[in-house]
Each structure stands twice: as structure tokens, then as C-alpha cells.
N, C-alpha and C positions, 0 to 999 in steps of 0.2 A: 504494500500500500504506500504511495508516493506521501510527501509531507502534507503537500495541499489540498489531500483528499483527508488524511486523517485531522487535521485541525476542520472542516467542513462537517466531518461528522463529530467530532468532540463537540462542537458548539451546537449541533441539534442536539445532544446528550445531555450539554448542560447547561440550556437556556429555558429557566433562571439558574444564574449559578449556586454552588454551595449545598446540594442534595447532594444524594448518594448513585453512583453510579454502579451499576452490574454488567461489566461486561463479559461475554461470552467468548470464550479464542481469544486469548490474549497473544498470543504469536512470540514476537520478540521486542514489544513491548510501543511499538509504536503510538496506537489510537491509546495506550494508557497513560504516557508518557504527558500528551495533552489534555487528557483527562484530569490527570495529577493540579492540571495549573489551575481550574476553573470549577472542581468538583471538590466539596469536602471531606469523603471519603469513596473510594475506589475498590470496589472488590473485583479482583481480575481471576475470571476461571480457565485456567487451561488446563487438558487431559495428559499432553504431549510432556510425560518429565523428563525427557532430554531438555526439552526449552524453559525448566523451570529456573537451572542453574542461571541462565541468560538474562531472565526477567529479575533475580534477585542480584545479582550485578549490575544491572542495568540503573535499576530500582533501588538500589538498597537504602538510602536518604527516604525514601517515604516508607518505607518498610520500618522501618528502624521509627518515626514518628508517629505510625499508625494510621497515617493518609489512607495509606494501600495496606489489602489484603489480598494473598496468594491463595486459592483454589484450589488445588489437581484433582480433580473429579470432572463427570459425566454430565454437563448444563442439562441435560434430557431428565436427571433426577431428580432437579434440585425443587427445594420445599421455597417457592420463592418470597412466602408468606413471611417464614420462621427466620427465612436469611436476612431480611429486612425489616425484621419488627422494630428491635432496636434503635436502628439509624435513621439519620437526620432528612427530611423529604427536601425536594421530590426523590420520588422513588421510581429509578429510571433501569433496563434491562435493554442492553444494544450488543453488538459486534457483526460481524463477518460470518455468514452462516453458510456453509456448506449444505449445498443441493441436500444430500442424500437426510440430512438432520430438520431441515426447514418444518416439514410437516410436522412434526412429534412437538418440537419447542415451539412453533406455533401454538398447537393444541396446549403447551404446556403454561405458558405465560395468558392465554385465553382465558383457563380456569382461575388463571390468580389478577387477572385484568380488576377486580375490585382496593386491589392493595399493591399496587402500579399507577405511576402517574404518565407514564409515556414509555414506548418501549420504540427503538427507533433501531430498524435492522437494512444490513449491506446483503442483497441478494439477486439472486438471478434475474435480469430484465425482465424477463416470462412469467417469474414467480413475482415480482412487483407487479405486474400489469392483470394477473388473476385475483390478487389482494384488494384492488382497489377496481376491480371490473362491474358494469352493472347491469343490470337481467337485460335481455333479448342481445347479448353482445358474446360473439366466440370465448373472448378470455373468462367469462364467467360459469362459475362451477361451485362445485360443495366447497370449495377452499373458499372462496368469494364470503361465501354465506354466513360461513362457522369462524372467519375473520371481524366481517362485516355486523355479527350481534351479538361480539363482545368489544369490537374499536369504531373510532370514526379511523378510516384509511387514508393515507394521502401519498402518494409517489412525488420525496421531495424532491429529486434528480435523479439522472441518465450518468453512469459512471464507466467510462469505453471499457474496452479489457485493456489499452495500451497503459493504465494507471499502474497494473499490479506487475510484481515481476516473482516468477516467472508470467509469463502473458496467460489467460485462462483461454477458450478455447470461444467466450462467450461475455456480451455486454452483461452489465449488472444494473443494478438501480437500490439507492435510498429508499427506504418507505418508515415513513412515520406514524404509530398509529397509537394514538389516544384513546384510553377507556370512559365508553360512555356511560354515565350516571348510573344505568341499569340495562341490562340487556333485554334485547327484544323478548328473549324467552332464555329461562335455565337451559342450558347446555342438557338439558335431561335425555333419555333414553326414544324419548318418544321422536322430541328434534332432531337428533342425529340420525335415526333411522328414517325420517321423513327427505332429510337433505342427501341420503348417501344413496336413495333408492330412487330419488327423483334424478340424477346425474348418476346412476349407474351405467345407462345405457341410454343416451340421452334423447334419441329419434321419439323412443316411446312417448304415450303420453301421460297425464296423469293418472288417470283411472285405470292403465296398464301396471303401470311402477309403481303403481303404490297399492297394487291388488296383492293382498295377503299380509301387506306389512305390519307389524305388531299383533297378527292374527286376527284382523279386521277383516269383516266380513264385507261383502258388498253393501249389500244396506246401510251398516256402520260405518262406511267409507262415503257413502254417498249424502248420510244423514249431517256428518262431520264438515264436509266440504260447505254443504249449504249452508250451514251457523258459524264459520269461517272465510260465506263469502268466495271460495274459491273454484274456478271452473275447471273441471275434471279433465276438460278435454285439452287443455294447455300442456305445453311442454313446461318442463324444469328450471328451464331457464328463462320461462316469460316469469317468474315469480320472486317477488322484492323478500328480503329478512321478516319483514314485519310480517308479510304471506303465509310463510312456513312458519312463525308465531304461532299467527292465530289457529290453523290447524294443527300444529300440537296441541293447543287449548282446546280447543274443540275435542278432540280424540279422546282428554284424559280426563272430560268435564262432564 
């Protein structure tokens, strides 16, 4: 990550300054480095303990203060509640997030989006561009959805691949996304399988994809839809958060 990318994102991290920051993949210490200047305390996770040596050399002056705290565990685990009870807000959770992890830490900061103030992530163009997509548009999908009603989304910038070295194979992009007030609907059992079966196979339409889900019977499906307002015969993707709200409500009411 070149300088002027990591001072661009330190400052979505910590505007206003003097919160705490969580960053994910600390590398070799760059975006923490800036972090350090502008954040009152820093907790840097990396898994990689070859790169720890690095980061406590690097670092050792804030280490040694209590600025910064080292990590070496698995960002996919963390209790992001318990790890920030303590410290001073806002209460922010960012880094560099590799493809293959994006989905699970998504889901996992989603669940903890009530005790988060902003959570501001570096990732794949593609993956910023499904985060922030909305109904009747190709990039829009269950990630959209299960983003979209627990943050407001916003793609703060296009980041080339010529930024990072070694060169990745693919552009990235900013996305900053702020927890709203309350979400459209609990993350509950009913939601997830309304959003996962509506974008399984997405040609289908509703009244197909969502035939048998939570052992809903057709009547129960059709009685649901009407006190929810929602048209059966829609695809998946003509339907807003608030949409698949209301029919999880409906279903479980």
C-alpha cells in the first residue's frame, strides 16, 4: 500500500479523531503507522507471526505507551463487542481485506454493527460495487441486502491495482459503511433464508424461490406476501431491505 493511499484511508478511520481504531491485517505496519498519529488507541490484528517481529520494531514507541495493541489471531473470531467495551469511541473496525475472508467479516462486524461507529474496509472493486448496489441493478445480490440492513453503504473511492506492490491482478475500492440506528429487520433465521433463496438462482421468481422455505406452505406463503405487500411474481432482485423486512415479519407474525 503506497503512502498516499494509506494516510486517505487512516483519515476515513479516524474522522473525528481520538476513538479507537481496529484494524484488520496489519501487514508491516503501514495504515497503522498513520493510524498511530490521529487515533487514541490502535489495536492492530495480524494472523501472519512472521510479520509480528516487524510490526513490534516498527512500532515499539506506541507499544511501549499503550497507543497500540498487537493481535495475532483470526479477525473472522473476534468478539468485536468484548474487544471494545472498554475503549474510548468512536468505535471504528477497517483494513485490507482479502477476497477469500470479505464475506464471513462482513457477516461478522454486521452482527456487532450496534456497538461500531463506522467500519471503513479496502476491497475488491466488485465487492464495493455489490455493497452498495440497489434492487433491479446486476451488482445487486444477498450480499447487497445482508450489508444494506445493518449499514448505510457508500463507495468512498476507486483504488487502481498500480497502488499496491506486489501489483494485484485486480482494481479495489474504499467502502465506508455506517451502522444505522436499527436495522430493517434482526439478522434472524427467517431473513437470511428469505434473502439466500431469493438470489439462489436468480431467473426464478418469487413464488418459485421461496416455495418450501422455512417449511411454508403455499397458502402460508401467499397469505405472508399479501400483509407484506409483496408481489410473488417479482424476481429477487426487484426487492428493497425494507421488502424482505417486512416479509420476514409477516412469516413469523
Amino acid at each position: 500500500m503506497d503512502a498516499e493511499l494509506a494516510t486517505r484511508i487512516a483519515e476515513l478511520l479516524t474522522t473525528p479523531e481520538r476513538g479507537t481504531v481496529v484494524e484488520i491485517g496489519a501487514g508491516t505496519g503501514a495504515l497503522t503507522a498513520r493510524l498511530l498519529e490521529r487515533a487514541a488507541r490502535v489495536i492492530a490484528i495480524e494472523r501472519d507471526r512472521d510479520l509480528l517481529p516487524v510490526l513490534r520494531a516498527e512500532l515499539a514507541d506506541a507499544l511501549d505507551s499503550g497507543a497500540l495493541e498487537l493481535l495475532e489471531t483470526d479477525a473472522k473470531s473476534c468478539d468485536w463487542a468484548s474487544l471494545l467495551a472498554t475503549q474510548p469511541r468512536p468505535h471504528v473496525v477497517g483494513g485490507n481485506l482479502p477476497y477469500q475472508i470479505t464475506g464471513p467479516l462482513l457477516r461478522s462486524v454486521g452482527l456487532a454493527a450496534p456497538v461500531l461507529d463506522r467500519v471503513v474496509f479496502l476491497v475488491q472493486l466488485e465487492v464495493a460495487d455489490r455493497l452498495v448496489a440497489q434492487p433491479l441493478t446486476d451488482a445487486y445480490g444477498a450480499l447487497s441486502v445482508f450489508a444494506q440492513n445493518a449499514f448505510e453503504a457508500q463507495r468512498a473511492f476507486v483504488v487502481r491495482r498500480g497502488a499496491f506492490y506486489p501489483q494485484p491482478g485486480v482494481d479495489s475500492a474504499v467502502v465506508v459503511l455506517v451502522p444505522r440506528e436499527a436495522g430493517e429487520s434482526p439478522e434472524s433465521e427467517e431473513f437470511r433464508a428469505l434473502v439466500r433463496a431469493a438470489f439462489a438462482q436468480r431467473r426464478k421468481t418469487l413464488r418459485n424461490a421461496w416455495h418450501g422455505v422455512l417449511s411454508t406452505d403455499a397458502t402460508g406463503l401467499e397469505r405472508a406476501a399479501r400483509d407484506a405487500g409483496i408481489d410473488l411474481s417479482l424476481r429477487g432482485e426487484a426487492l428493497s431491505v425494507a421488502a424482505f423486512a417486512r416479509m420476514a415479519r409477516a412469516l413469523t407474525s
